[in-house]
Residue frames as a rotation matrix with the C-alpha (Angstrom) as fourth column:
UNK 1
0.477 0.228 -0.849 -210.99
-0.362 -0.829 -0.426 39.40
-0.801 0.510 -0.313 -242.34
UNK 2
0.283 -0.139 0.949 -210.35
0.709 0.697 -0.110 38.76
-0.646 0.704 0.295 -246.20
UNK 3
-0.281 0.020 -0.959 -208.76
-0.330 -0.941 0.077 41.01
-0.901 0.338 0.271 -248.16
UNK 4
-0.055 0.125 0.991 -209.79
0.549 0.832 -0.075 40.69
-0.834 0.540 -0.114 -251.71
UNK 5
-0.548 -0.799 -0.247 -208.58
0.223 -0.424 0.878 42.12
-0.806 0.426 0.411 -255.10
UNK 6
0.064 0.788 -0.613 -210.28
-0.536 -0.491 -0.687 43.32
-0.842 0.372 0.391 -258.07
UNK 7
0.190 -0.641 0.743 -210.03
0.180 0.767 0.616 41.65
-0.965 0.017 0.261 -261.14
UNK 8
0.843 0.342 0.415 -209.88
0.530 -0.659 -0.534 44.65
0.090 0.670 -0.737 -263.01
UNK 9
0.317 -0.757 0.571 -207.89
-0.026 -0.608 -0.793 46.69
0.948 0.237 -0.212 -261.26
UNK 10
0.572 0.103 -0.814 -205.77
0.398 0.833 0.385 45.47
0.718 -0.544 0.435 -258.88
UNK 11
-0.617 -0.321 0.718 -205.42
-0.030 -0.903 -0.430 48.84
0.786 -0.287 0.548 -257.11
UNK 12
-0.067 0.794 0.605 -208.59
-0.703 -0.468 0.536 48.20
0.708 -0.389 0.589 -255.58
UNK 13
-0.649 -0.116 -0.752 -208.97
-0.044 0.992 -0.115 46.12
0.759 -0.042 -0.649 -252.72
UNK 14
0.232 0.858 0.458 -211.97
-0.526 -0.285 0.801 45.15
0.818 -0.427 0.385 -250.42
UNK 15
-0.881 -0.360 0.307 -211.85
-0.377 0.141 -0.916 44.18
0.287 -0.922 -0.260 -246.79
UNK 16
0.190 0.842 -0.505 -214.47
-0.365 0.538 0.760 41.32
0.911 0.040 0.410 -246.34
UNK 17
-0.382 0.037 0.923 -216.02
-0.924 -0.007 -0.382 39.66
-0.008 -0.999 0.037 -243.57
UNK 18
-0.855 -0.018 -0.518 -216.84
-0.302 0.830 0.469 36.25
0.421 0.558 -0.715 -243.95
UNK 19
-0.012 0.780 0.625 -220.90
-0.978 0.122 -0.170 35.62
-0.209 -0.614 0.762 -242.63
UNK 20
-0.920 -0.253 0.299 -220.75
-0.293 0.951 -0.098 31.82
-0.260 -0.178 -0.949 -242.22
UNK 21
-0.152 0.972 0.177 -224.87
-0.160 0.153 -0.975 31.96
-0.975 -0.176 0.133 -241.66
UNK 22
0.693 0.568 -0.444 -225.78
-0.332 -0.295 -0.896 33.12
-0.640 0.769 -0.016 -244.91
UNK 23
-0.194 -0.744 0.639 -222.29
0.690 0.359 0.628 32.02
-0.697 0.563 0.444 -246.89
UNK 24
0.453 -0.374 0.810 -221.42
0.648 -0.485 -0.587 34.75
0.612 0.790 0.022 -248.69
UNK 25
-0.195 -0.844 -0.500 -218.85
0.970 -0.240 0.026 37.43
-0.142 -0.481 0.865 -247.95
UNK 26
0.700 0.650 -0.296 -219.51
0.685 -0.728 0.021 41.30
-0.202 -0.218 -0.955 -246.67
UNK 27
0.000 -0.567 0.824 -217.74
0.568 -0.678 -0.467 44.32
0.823 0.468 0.322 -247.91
UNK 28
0.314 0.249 -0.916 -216.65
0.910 -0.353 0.216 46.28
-0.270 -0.902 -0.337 -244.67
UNK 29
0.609 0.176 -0.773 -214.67
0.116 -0.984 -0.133 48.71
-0.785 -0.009 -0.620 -246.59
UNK 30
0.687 -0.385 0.617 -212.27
0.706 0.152 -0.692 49.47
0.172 0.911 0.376 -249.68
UNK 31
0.419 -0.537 -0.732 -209.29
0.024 -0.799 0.601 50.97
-0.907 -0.269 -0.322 -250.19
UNK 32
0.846 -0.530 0.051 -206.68
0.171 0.179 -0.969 51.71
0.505 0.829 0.242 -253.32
UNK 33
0.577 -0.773 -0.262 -203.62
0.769 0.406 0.495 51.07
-0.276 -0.487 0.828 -253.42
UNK 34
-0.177 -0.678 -0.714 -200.43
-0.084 -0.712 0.697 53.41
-0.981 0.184 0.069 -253.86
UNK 35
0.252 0.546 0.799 -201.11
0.840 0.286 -0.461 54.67
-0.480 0.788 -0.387 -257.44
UNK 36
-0.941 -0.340 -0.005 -200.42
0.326 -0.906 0.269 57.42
-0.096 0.252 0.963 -260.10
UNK 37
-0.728 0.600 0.330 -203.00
-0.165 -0.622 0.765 60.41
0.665 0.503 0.552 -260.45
UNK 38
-0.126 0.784 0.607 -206.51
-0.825 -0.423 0.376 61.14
0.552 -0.454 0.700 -259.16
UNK 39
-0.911 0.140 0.388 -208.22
-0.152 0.759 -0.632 58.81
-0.384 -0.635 -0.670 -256.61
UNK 40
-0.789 0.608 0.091 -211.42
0.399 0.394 0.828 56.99
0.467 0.689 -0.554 -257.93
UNK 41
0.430 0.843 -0.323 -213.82
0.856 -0.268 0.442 58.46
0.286 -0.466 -0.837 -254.92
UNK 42
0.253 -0.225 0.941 -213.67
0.206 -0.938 -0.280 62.37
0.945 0.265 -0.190 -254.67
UNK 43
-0.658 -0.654 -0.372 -211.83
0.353 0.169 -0.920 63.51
0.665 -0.737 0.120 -251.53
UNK 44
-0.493 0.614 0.617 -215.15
-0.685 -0.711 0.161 65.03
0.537 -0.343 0.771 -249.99
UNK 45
0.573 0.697 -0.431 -216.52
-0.472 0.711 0.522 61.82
0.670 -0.095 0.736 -249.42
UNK 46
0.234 -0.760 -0.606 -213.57
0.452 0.637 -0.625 60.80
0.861 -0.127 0.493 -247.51
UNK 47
-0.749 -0.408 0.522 -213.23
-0.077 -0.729 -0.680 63.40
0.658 -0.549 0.514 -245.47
UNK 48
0.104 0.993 -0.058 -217.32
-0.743 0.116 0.659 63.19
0.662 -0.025 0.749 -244.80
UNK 49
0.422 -0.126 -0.898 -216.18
0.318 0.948 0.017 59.74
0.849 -0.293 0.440 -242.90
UNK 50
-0.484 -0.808 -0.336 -213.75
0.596 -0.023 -0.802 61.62
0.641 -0.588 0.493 -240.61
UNK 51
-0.395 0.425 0.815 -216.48
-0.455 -0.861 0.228 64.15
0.798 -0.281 0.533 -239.57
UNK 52
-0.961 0.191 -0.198 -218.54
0.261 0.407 -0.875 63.36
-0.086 -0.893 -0.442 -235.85
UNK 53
-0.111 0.888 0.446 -222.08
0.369 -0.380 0.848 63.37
0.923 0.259 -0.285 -236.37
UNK 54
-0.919 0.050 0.392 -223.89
-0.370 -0.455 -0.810 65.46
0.138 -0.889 0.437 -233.48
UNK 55
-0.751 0.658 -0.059 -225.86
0.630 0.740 0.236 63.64
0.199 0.140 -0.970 -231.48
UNK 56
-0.170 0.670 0.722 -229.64
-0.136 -0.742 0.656 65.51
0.976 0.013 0.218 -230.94
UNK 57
0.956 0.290 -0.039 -230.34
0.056 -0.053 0.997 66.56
0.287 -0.955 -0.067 -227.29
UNK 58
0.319 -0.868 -0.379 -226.28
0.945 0.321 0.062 66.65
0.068 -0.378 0.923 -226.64
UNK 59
0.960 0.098 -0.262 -225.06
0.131 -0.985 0.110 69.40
-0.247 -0.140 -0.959 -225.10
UNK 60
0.513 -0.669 0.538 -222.05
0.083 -0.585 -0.807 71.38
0.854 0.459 -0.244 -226.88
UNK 61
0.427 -0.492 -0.759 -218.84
0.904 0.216 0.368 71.69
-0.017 -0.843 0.537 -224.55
UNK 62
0.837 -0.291 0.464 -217.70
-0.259 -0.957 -0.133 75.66
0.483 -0.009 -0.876 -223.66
């Protein structure tokens, strides 16, 4: 894994994956760093990530 910095704002950083095959490097995921004031991606969308999709035909535990 690669972390790798913005060169804008170096709050932002991506978590890469290096694909030898193809040579070129994959974005698994982004974070920001510790910062003042809003985050750049709205906390819904974050949360959205933590949710469990349901799978179809799965039965519901009682």
């Amino acid at each position: 894994m690669l972390h790798v910095y913005d060169l804008l704002d170096r709050d932002v950083v991506f978590v890469c994956r290096h694909d030898q095959l193809a040579g070129e490097l994959l974005v698994i995921t982004l974070w920001e760093r510790e910062r003042l004031g809003a985050g750049r991606v709205p906390r819904r969308f974050t949360d959205a990530l933590e949710e469990k999709p349901r799978r179809s035909g799965a039965h519901e535990p009682r």
